[in-house]
N, C-alpha and C positions, 0 to 999 in steps of 0.2 A: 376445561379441566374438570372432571369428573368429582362430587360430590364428596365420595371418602378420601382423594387426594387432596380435597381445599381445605376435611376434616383434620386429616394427620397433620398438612403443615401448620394450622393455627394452633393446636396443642401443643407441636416440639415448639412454637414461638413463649407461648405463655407459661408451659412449663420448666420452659429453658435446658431441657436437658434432666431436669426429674423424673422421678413417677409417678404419675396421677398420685398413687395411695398413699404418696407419702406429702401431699401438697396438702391434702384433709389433716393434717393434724397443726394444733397450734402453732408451732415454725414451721412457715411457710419456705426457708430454704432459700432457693433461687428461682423460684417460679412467680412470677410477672403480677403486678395489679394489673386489672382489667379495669380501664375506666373508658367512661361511655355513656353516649344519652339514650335510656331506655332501651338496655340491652336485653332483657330477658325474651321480648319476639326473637329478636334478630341471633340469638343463643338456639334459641329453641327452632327458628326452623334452619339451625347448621345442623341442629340434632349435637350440639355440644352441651356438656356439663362441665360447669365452672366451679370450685367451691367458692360457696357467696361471701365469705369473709375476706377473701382476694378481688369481687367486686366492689367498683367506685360506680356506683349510676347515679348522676347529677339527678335521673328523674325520680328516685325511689329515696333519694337523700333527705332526710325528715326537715330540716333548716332551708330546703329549697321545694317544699311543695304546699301549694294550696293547703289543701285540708292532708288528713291522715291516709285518704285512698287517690286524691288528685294532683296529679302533678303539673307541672308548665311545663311549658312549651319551652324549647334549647333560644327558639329568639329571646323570650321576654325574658329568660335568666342572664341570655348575654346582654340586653340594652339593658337590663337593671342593676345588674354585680356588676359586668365590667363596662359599663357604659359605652357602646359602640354595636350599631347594628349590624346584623348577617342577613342573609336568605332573601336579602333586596332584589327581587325580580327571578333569577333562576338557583336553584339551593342547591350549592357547591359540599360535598363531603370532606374537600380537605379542610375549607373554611368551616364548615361543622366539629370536626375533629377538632384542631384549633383551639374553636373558643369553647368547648368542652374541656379541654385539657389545663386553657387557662381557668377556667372555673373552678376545678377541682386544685389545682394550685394553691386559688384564692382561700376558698374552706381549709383546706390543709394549713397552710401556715399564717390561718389566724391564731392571735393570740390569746385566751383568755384564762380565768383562775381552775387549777389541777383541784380537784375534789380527790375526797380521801380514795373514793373506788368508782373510776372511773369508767370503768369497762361496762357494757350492757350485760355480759354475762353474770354478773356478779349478784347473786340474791337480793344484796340491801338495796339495791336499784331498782327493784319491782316493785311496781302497784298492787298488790294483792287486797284489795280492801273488796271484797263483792259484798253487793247492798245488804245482806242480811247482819253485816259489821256496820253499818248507818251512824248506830249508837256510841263506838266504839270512835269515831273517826268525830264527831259532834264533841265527846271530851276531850279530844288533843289538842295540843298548844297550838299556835302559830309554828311555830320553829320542826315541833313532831310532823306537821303536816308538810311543810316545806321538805325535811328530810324523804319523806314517802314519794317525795314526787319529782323525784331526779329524772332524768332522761335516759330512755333504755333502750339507745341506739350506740351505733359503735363512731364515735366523734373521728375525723382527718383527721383532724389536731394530730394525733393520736399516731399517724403513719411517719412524722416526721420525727419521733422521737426514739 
């Protein structure tokens, strides 16, 4: 099957019958989450554009990576979240798919406490302190500092509701 044929059918799948232009704005409509481990290669050599607000990547999800720029690997997320291993001897993509899907299930309907603005978009969720504020950040309270340092990712939790 020919490259812009595999193109058009994964977009009527994920747009579901939308228009691209109209899946970029805040209601997303009927147009599909994408979830997936480390999808932005496998995006980029379809030569497809996704809006990222509609992506789930287990590997880019801040609560599920090493550091801020490294992620794990879909084995050691699955033997550690959901306790049970994959990719034992030859690495099966439906058994990939799978326990990706249960993954992002798991994050999604955990449960924890709703802050007043929960969204990453939202200003009072930024860090804005650059060092030359040093002085500034040295006089605040416990509780002012805690406030500053919310999380400025977009939570699952968040899709179930």
């Amino acid at each position: 099957m020919p490259l812009k044929q595999v193109q058009r059918r994964i977009e009527e799948f994920l747009c579901n019958g939308e228009a691209m232009w109209k899946i970029r704005s805040p209601k997303a409509g009927k147009a599909r989450i994408l979830v997936g481990h480390h999808l932005h290669p496998l995006l980029q050599s379809l030569h497809l554009q996704y809006p990222s607000f509609m992506i789930r990547d287990t590997a880019a999800y801040p609560p599920l990576m090493k550091t801020n720029k490294l992620s794990n690997s879909l084995k050691y997320l699955t033997q550690t979240y959901l306790g049970y291993d994959i990719q034992a001897g030859v690495q099966d993509p439906y058994e990939d798919c799978v326990a990706t899907m249960r993954l992002y299930l798991r994050m999604r309907n955990q449960v924890h406490q709703r802050e007043d603005y929960p969204q990453a978009s939202d200003p009072r969720n930024r860090n804005n302190f650059a060092p030359s504020r040093q002085s500034e950040l040295e006089r605040m309270s416990p509780e002012a500092m805690l406030a500053t340092s919310r999380s400025d990712y977009y939570c699952w939790c968040l899709d179930s509701m």
